[in-house]
C-alpha positions as CSV (number, residue, x, y, z in Angstrom):
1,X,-19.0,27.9,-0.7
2,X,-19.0,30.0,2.2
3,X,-18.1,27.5,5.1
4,X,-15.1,28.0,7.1
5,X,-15.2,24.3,8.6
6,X,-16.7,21.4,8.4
7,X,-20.5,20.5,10.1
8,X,-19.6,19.6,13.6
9,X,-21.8,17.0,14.7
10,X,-22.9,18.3,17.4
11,X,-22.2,21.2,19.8
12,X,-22.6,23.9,22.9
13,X,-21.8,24.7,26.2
14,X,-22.7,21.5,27.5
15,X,-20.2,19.8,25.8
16,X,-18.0,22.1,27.3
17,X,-18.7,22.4,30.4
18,X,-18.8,18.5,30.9
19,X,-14.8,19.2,29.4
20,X,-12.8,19.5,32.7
21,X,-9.5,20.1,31.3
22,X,-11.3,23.5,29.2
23,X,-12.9,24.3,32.3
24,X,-9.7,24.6,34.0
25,X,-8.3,26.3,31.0
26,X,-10.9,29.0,30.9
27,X,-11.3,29.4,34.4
28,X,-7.5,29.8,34.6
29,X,-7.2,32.7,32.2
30,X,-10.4,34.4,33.3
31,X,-8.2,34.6,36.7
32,X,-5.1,35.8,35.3
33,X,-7.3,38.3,32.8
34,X,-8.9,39.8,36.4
35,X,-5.4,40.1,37.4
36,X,-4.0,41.7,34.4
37,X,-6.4,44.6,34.7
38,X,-6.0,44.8,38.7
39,X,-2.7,45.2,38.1
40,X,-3.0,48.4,35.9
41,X,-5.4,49.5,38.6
42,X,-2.9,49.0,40.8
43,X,0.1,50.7,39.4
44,X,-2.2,54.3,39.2
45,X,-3.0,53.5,43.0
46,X,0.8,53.6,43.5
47,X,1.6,56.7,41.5
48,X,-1.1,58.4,43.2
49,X,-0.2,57.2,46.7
50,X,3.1,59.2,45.6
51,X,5.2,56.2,47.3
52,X,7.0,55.8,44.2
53,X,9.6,59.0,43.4
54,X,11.0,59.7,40.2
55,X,15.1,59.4,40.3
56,X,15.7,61.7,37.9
57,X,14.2,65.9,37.2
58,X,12.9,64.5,33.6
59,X,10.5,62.3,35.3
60,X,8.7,65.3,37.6
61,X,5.4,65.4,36.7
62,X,2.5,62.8,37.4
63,X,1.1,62.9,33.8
64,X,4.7,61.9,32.5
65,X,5.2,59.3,35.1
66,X,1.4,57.6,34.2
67,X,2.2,57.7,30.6
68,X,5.3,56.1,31.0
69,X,4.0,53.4,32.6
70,X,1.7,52.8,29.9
71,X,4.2,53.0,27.8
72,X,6.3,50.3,29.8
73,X,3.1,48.5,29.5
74,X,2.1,48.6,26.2
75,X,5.4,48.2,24.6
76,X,6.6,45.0,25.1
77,X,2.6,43.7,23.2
78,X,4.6,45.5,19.8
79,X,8.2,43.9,20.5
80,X,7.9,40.7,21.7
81,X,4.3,39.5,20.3
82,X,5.9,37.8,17.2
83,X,8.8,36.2,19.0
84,X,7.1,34.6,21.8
85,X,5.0,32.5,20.0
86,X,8.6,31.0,18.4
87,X,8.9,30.0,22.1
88,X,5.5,28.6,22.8
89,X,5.9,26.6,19.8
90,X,8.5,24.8,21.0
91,X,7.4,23.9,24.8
92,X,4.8,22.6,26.2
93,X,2.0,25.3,25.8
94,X,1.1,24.0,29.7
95,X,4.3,24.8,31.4
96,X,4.3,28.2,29.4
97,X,1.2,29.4,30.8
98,X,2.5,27.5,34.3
99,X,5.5,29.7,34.6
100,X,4.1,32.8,32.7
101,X,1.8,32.7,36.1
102,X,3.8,32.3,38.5
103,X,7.1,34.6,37.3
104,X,3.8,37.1,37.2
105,X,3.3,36.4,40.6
106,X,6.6,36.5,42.2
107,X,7.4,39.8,40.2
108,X,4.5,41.7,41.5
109,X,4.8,40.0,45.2
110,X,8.5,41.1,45.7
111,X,7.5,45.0,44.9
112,X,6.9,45.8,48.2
113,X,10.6,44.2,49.5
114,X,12.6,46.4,46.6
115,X,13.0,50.2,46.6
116,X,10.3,52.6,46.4
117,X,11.7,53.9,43.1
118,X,9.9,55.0,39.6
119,X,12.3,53.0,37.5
120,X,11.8,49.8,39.8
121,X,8.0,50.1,39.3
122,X,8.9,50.7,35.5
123,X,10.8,48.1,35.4
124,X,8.0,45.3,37.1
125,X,5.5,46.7,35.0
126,X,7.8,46.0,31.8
127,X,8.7,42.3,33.1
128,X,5.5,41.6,33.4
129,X,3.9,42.7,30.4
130,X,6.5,41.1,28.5
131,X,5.8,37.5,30.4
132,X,1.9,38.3,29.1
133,X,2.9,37.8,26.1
134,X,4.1,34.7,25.8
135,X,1.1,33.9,27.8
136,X,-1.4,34.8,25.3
137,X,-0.3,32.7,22.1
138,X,0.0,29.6,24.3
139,X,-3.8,30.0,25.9
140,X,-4.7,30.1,21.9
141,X,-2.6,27.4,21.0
142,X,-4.1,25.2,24.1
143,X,-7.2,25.4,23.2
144,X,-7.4,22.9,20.7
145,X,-5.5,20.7,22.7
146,X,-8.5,20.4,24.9
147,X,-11.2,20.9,22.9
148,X,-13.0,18.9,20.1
149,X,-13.1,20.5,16.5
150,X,-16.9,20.7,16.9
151,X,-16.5,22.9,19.9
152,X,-14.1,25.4,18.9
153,X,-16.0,27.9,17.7
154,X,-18.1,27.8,20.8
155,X,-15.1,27.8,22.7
156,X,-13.6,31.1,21.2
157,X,-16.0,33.1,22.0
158,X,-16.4,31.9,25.3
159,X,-12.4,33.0,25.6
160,X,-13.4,36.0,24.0
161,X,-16.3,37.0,26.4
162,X,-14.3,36.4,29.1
163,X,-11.5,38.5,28.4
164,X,-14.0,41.3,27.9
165,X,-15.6,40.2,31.4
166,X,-12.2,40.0,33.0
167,X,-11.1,43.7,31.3
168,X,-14.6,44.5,33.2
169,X,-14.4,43.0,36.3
170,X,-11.0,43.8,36.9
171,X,-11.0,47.7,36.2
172,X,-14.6,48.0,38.3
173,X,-13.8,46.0,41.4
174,X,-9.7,46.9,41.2
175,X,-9.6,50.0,43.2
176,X,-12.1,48.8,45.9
177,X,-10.6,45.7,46.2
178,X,-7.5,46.9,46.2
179,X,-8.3,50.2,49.0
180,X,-10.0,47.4,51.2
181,X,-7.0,45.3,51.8
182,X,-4.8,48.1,52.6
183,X,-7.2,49.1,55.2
184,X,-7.1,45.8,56.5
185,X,-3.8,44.1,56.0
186,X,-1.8,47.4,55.9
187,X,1.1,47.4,53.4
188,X,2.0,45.2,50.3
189,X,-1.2,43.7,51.2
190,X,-2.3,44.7,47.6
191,X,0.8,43.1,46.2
192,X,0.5,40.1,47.6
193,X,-3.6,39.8,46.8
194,X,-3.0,40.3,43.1
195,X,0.2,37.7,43.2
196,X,-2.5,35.1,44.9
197,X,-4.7,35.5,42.2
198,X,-2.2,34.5,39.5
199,X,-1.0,31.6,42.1
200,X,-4.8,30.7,42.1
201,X,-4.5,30.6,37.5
202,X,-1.5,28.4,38.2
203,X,-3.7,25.5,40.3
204,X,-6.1,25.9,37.9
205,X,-3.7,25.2,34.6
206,X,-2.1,22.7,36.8
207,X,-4.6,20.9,37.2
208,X,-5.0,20.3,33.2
209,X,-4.8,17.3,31.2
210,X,-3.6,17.9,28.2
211,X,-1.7,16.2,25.2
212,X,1.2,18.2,23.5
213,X,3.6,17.0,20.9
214,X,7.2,18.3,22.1
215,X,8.7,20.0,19.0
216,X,12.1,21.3,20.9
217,X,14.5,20.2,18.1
218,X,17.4,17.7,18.8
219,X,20.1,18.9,20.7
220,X,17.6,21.4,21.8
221,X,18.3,24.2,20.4
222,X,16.1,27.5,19.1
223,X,16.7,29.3,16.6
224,X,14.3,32.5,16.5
225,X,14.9,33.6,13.5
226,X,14.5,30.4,11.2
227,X,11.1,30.1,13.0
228,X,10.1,33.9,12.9
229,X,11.1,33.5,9.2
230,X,9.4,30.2,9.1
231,X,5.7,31.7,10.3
232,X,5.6,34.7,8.0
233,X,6.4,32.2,5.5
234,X,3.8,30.0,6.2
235,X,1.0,32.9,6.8
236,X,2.1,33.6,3.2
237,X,1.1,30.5,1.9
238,X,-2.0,29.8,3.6
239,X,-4.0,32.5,3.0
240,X,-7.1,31.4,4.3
241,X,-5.0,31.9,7.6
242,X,-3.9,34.9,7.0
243,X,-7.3,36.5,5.8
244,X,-8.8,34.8,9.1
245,X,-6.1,36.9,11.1
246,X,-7.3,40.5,8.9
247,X,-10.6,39.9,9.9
248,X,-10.0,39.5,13.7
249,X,-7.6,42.5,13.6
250,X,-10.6,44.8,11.9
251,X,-12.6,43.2,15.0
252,X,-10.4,44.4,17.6
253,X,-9.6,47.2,15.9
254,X,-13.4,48.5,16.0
255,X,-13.5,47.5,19.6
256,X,-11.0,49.4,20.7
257,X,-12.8,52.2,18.2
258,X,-16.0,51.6,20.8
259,X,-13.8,51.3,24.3
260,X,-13.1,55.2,23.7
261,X,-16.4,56.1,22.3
262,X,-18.3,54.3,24.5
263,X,-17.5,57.2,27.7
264,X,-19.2,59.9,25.5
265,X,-22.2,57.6,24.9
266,X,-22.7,56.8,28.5
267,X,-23.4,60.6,28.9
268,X,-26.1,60.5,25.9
269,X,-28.4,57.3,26.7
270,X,-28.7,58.1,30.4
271,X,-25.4,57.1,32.3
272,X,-23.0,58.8,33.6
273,X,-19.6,58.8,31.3
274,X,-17.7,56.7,34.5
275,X,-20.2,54.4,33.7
276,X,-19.1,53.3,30.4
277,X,-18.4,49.4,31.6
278,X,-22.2,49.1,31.4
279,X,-21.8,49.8,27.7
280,X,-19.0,47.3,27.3
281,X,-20.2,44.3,29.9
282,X,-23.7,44.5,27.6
283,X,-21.1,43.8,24.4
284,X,-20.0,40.8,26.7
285,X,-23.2,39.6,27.6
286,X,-24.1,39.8,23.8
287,X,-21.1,37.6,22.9
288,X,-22.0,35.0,25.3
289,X,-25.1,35.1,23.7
290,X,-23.4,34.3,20.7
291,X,-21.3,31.7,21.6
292,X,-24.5,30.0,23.1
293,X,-26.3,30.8,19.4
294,X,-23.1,29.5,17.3
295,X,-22.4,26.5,19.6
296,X,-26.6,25.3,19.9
297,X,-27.6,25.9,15.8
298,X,-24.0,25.5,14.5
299,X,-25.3,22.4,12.0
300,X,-27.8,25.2,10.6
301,X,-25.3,27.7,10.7
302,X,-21.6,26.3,8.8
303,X,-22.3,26.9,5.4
304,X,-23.8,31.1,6.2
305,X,-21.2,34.1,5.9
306,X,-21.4,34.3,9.9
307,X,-18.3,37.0,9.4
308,X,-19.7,39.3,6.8
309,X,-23.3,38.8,8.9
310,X,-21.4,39.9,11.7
311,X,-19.3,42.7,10.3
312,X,-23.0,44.4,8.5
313,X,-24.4,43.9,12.6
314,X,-21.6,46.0,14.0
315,X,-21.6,48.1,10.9
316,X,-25.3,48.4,11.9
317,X,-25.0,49.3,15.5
318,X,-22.9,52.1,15.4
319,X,-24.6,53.8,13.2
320,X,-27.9,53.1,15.4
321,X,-25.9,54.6,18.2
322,X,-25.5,58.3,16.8
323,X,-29.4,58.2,17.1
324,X,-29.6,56.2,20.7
325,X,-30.6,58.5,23.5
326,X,-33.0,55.4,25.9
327,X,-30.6,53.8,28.1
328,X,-32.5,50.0,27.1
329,X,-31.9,50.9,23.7
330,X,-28.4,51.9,23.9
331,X,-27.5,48.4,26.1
332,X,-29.8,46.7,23.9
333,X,-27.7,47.6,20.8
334,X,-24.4,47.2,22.7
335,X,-25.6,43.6,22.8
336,X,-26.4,43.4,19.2
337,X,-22.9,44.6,18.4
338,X,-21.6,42.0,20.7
339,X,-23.0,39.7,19.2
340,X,-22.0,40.3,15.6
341,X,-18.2,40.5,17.0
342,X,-19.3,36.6,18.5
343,X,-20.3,35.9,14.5
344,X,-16.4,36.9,13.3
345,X,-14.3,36.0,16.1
346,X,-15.8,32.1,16.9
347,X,-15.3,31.1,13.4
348,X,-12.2,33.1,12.5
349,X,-10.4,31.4,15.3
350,X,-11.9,28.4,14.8
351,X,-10.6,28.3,11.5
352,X,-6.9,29.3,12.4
353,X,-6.5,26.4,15.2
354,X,-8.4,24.0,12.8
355,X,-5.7,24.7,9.9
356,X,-2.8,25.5,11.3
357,X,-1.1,22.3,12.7
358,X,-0.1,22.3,16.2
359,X,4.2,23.1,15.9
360,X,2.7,26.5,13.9
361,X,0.2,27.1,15.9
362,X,2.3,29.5,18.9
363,X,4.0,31.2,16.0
364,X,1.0,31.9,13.9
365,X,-1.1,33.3,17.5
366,X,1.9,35.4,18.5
367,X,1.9,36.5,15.0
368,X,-1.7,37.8,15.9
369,X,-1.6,39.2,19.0
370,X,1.3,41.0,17.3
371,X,-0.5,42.7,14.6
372,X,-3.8,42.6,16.3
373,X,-2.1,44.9,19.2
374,X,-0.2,47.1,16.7
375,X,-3.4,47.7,14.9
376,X,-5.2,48.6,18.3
377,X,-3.2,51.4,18.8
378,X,-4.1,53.3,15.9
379,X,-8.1,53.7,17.4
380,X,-7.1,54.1,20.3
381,X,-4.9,56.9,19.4
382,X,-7.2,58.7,17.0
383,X,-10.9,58.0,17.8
384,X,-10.9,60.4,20.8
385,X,-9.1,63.7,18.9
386,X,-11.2,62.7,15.5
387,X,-14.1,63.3,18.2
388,X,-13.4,66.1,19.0
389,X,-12.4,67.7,15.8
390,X,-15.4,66.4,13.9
391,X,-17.6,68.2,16.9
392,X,-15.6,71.8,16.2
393,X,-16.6,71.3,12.6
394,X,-20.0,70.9,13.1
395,X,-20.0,72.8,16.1
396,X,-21.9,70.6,18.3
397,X,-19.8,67.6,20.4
398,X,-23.1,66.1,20.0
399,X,-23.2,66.5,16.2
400,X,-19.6,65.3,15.9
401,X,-19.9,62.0,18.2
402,X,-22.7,61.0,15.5
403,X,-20.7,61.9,12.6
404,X,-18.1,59.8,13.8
405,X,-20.5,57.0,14.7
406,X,-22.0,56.9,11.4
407,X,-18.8,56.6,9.4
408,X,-17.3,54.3,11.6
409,X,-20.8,52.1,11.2
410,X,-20.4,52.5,7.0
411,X,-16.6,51.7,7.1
412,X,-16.8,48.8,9.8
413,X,-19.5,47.5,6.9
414,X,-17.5,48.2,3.8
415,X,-13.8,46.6,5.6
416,X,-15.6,43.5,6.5
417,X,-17.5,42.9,3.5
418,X,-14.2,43.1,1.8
419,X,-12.0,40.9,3.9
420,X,-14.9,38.7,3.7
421,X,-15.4,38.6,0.0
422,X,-11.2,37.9,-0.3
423,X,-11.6,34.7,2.5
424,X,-14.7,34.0,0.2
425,X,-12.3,33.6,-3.1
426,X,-9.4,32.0,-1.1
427,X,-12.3,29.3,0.1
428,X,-13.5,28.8,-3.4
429,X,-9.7,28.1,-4.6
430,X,-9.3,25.5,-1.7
431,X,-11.9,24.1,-2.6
């Protein structure tokens, strides 16, 4: 028994694109993902403008004033991940993502009105990170509120190629964009483009038909704790879940691994290391691929081990990259790799919104985006340094970005055959 679902009857992006209220959904967050990254763009814009002063002689130096607004930015992902899915849970998952836009909006639109201080911008950028994330469990937990079972898996990774489009898009066209209407509309122009495009996310959800169950308990209260304690004692029970949830955090985990690698492999198939998004937008193209593949042949396709398939394909690719010096090769692989990430993240979601009924399902997704972000930073943080030291022990930066490539590729391989072969048993014993 390998399947992670049922046979749909039939599937693919027609279906969804005749869906209008998906449409609207995906369209929506593509917007806001766009915005996300323009607004990252746009706090480093400010700190270099030097507009924003520190208050205080600890915050003197521009290094320490970007990191800690990464810090502010990044931070709230680890604290609040788990707790606003309680809240998504019990609202409708529509408003949520309504007034996660808009307070987005308004926040980043009254910057220019409030003092040109460090700890202001510090303070916006840690508001409005922490609204995100109660936006991301309820755009997982809509989904299959307006999508068939037979098109979730298609669906997913259409979410998922997106959000790797918007990462794209946003961090390529952010600084032009952004320098352009300054020139033009002078200042907090830039603050009030990026507030419109959230606005613009907020039409779009708005304009969403949706049916939610309202599970806001009687009297209407919350009690955050009973649920947090509630969803880790339900992931505990189904694990089928919870093995789903490993494999997608090995996933993200390895593409955060490639985000960092992917600048010093630029410089060795022909591009130069700025150019990294080329490397990355081929990943995308190759999960759209995949959704396409998963969503046109999924009858032939439910009852194969699409995630350990996948998992062996980016195992595969990396380890083809430490001997990748042709620029069509190097995109050509990037594709490959995004498509085996389409082959574990369609079906891995898929499986969590098909199992987990709909009062779990904010919990169990801010659960994820939890872990899944704790887990990102580790790769993040060592990928670069591990490098660099494996190309001082070789002697060669050259040498050492293979090394690394190659053991990545075997342990990408080895991790996912594992979490595969333990979803495998925990099928079986469904069953």
């Amino acid at each position: 028994m390998h399947s992670a679902s049922p046979p749909p009857d039939s599937t693919g992006f027609n279906s969804l694109l005749k869906n209008r209220p998906f449409l609207n959904l995906w369209t929506g967050q593509l917007v806001a993902q766009v915005a996300d990254k323009i607004f990252y763009v746009l706090l480093i814009i400010l700190l270099e403008a030097g507009d924003y002063r520190p208050w205080s002689s600890l915050e003197h130096s521009d290094n320490s004033m970007r990191s800690a607004i990464m810090v502010a930015f990044t931070v709230p992902a680890i604290l609040f991940g788990s707790a606003a899915g309680i809240f998504v849970d019990r609202f409708s998952k529509k408003q949520m993502l309504l007034y996660c836009n808009l307070s987005r909006a308004f926040l980043i639109m009254a910057l220019p009105f409030l003092p040109k201080a460090f700890i202001i911008l510090l303070i916006i950028t840690f508001l409005v990170s922490t609204v995100t994330q109660f936006f991301a469990p309820a755009e997982q937990a809509a989904i299959p509120l307006v999508v068939p079972k037979k098109d979730l898996m298609t669906a997913n990774n259409l979410f998922a190629s997106s959000t790797m489009g918007g990462i794209i898009v946003g961090m390529t066209i952010g600084e032009p964009l952004l320098s352009l209407v300054k020139d033009a509309l002078g200042e907090g122009a830039q603050e009030f483009l990026l507030g419109g495009f959230y606005l613009v996310s907020s039409v779009l959800i708005y304009l969403m038909q949706a049916k939610e169950t309202n599970t806001l308990p009687q009297g209407g209260f919350i009690h955050p704790l009973d649920d947090f304690k509630e969803g880790l004692r339900y992931l505990r029970q189904n694990r089928l879940v919870s093995n789903a949830m490993v494999q997608l955090t090995i996933l993200y985990s390895v593409f955060a691994s490639l985000q960092v690698l992917a600048i010093s492999l630029s410089g060795k198939i022909g591009l130069k290391e700025t150019q990294f998004g080329f490397v990355l937008a081929a990943a995308g193209v190759g999960m759209v691929f995949g959704a396409g593949l998963l969503g046109h042949f999924s009858n032939r396709l439910h009852n194969k081990p699409l995630p350990l398939m996948g998992f062996l394909t980016m195992g595969f690719v990396l380890a083809m990259f430490a001997f990748t010096r042709y620029l069509w090769l190097g995109l050509a692989l990037s594709a490959m790799f995004g498509l085996g990430a389409s082959l574990i993240n369609g079906p891995m979601q898929a499986l969590i919104q098909e199992k987990t009924p709909e009062s779990m399902r904010g919990k169990v997704f801010g659960f994820e985006n939890n872990v899944i972000n704790i887990a990102l930073s580790l790769p993040l943080a060592i990928t670069g340094p591990l490098t660099d030291a494996a190309g001082k022990a070789v002697g060669s930066e050259d040498l050492g970005l293979r090394v690394v490539l190659l053991g990545l590729g075997v342990l990408v391989a080895l991790m996912g055959a594992a979490a595969w072969r333990n979803t495998r048993d925990v099928l079986q014993d469904v069953v």
